[in-house]
N, C-alpha and C positions, 0 to 999 in steps of 0.2 A: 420475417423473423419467426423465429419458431422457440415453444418456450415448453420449458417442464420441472416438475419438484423434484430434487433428493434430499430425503428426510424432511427439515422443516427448509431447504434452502432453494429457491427458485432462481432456475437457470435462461437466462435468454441467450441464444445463438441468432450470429446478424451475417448477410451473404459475406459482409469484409469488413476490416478494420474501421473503415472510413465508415460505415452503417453502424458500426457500433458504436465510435466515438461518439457520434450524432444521436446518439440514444441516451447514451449516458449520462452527457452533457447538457439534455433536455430531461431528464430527471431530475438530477442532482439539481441544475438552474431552480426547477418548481419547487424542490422541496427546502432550497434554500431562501427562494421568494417565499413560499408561504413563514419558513421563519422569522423572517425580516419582520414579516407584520405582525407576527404573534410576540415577540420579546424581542429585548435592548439589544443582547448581542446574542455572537454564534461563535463557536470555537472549533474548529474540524482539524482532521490530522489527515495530511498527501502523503504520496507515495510518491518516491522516486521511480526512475527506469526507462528504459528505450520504451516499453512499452505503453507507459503512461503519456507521452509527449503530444501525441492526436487530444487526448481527452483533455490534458490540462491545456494546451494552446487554445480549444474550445472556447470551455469555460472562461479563461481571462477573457477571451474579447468577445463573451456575451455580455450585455446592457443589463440594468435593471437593478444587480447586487450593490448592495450599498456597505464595499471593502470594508470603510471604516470601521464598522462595527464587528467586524470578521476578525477574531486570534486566530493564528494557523502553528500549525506543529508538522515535523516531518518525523520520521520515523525510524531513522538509522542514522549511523555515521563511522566513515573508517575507525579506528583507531590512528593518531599520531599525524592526520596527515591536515594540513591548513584548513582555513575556509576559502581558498581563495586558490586549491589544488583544482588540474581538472576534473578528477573525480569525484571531487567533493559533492555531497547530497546536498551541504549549505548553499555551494556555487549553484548549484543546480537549479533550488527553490530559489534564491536570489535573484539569477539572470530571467525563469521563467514565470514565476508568479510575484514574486514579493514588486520588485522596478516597477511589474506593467499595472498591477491593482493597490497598492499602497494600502496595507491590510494595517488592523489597530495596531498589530503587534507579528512578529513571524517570530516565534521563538525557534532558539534553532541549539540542537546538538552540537556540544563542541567536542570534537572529537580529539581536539591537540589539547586539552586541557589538562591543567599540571597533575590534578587529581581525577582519575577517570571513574573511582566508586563514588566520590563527591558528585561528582559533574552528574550520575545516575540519579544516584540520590535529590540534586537539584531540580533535574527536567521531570521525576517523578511527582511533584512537589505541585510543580504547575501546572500539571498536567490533572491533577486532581482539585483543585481548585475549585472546578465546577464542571458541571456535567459535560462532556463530549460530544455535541450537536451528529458531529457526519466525521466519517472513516471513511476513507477513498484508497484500494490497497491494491497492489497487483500479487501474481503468483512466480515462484522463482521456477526454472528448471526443475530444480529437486523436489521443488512442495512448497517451497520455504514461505511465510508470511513476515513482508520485515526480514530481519537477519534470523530471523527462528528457523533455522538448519534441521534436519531431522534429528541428529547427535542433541542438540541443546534444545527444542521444543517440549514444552510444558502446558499443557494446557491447564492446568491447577498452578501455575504458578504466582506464588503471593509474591513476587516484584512486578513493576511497572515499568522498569526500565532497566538492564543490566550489561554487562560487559560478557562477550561471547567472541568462542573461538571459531572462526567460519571452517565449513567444511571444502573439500578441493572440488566439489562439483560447485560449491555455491563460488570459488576465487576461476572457475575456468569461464562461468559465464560471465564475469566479468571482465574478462580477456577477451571473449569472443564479442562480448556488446563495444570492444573499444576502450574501454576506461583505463585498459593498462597493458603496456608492452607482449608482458608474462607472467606467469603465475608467479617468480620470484619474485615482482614487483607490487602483488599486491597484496595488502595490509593482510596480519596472520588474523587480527582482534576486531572485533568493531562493537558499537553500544548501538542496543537495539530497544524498542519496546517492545514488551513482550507480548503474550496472545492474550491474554485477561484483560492488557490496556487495549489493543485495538478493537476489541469485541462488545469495550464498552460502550462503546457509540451507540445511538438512541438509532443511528443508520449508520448500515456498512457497506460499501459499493463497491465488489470486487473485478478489475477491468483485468483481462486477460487475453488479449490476442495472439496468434503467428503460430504457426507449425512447431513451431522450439517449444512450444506447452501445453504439446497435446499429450504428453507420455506423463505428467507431470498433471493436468486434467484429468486425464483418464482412472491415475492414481487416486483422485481427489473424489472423483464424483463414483467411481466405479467399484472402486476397491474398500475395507477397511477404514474408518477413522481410525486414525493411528497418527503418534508424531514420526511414523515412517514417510507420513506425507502431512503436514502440518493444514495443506491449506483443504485437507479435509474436516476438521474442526467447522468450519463454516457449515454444515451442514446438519450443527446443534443450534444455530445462529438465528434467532427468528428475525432478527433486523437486518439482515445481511440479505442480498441478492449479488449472484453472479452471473456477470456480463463476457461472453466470449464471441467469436465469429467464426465462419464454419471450417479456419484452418488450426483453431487449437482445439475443436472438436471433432474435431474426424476420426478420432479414435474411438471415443464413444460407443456404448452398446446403445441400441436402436430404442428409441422411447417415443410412449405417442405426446402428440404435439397440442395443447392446450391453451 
């Protein structure tokens, strides 16, 4: 592993996917063991994505958490489409986390809901409640954190959850991950949280593997904070750490190793 700062956010690079997932998931485990013992409960928010599935498969079937006390939140959701669609973010959290650890609670984004500024308004609601223990987040192609597209990303944004138009580089990788035929098929709208809710976690654990996010890295860590690339904001983040492997960093300008 080979590790280094931009700005206040510290980057570790792993030889592969499988070294990093293992990294993460031996972090994230400790830091949520040591929670367990210090207070009642913990409330953290996942991320969806092909990308995330090494980490989150991890973590379920490590020992020691004690679910119950664990609320979980996810972080996006089509617009219009079930929970029970394959695309669905709900199906997703359902089949992969919620079944196999039986958490207090898995609150979940409805995205078929009759009223969709309601339904923001609602998951905003709970989501503030009480503090955010842990963020677990990937990065899209374009930058995106979440549905925060470059077009709609706010980094002073006063909502927590809002209703957004995705942009056509954010509806192509989701054609190319699989999720949907073609670009006519998938959803124009989806309810996201936005960057002020993700950022509030007390820890933010950015997981970002594969070749497909090193143009989109490179943006991040290389260029501009700007919401020309959203998932550079993390790099104002003192709680935040980001986790890649050496094929979404190969773009990278050359940095010494610490």
């Amino acid at each position: 592993m080979r590790s280094f700062k931009v700005d206040q956010l510290p980057v570790c690079v792993y030889p592969d996917q499988a070294a990093m997932a293992a990294a993460v998931t031996s972090d994230v485990h400790t830091y949520l063991m040591e929670l367990q013992a210090a207070q009642p409960a913990i409330r953290a928010i996942l991320a969806t994505g092909n990308s995330q599935i090494a980490f989150l498969n991890a973590l379920v079937a490590k020992g020691g958490i004690d679910w119950s006390r664990v609320t979980l939140f996810h972080m996006d959701e089509y617009l219009g489409i079930s929970a029970d669609h394959s695309a669905s973010f709900r199906l997703y959290m359902r089949e992969r986390v919620e079944k196999k650890v039986g958490p207090a609670a898995f609150h979940y984004l409805e995205g078929d809901a009759l009223e969709p500024i309601a339904e923001c308004e609602r998951y905003e609601m709970l989501l503030k409640e009480a503090p955010i223990d842990l963020c677990c987040m990937g990065v899209g192609e374009n930058g995106h954190i979440a549905f925060n597209d470059p077009p709609v990303a706010n980094f002073l944004d006063k909502r927590w959850v809002k209703l957004v138009k995705l942009d056509d580089d954010c509806k192509t990788q989701q054609v190319n991950e699989g999720h949907f035929p073609d670009l006519e098929t998938v959803p124009k709208y989806a309810l996201t949280l936005t960057i002020p809710a993700l950022v509030s976690a007390r820890k933010v654990v950015c997981v970002a593997p594969e070749t497909r996010k090193s143009r989109a890295i490179k943006s991040a860590l290389d260029g501009p904070v700007s919401t020309q690339c959203p998932a550079s904001y993390l790099r104002n983040v003192p709680s935040a750490t980001m986790y890649l492997d050496e094929n979404s960093a190969v773009l990278l300008n050359p940095r010494p190793n610490h």
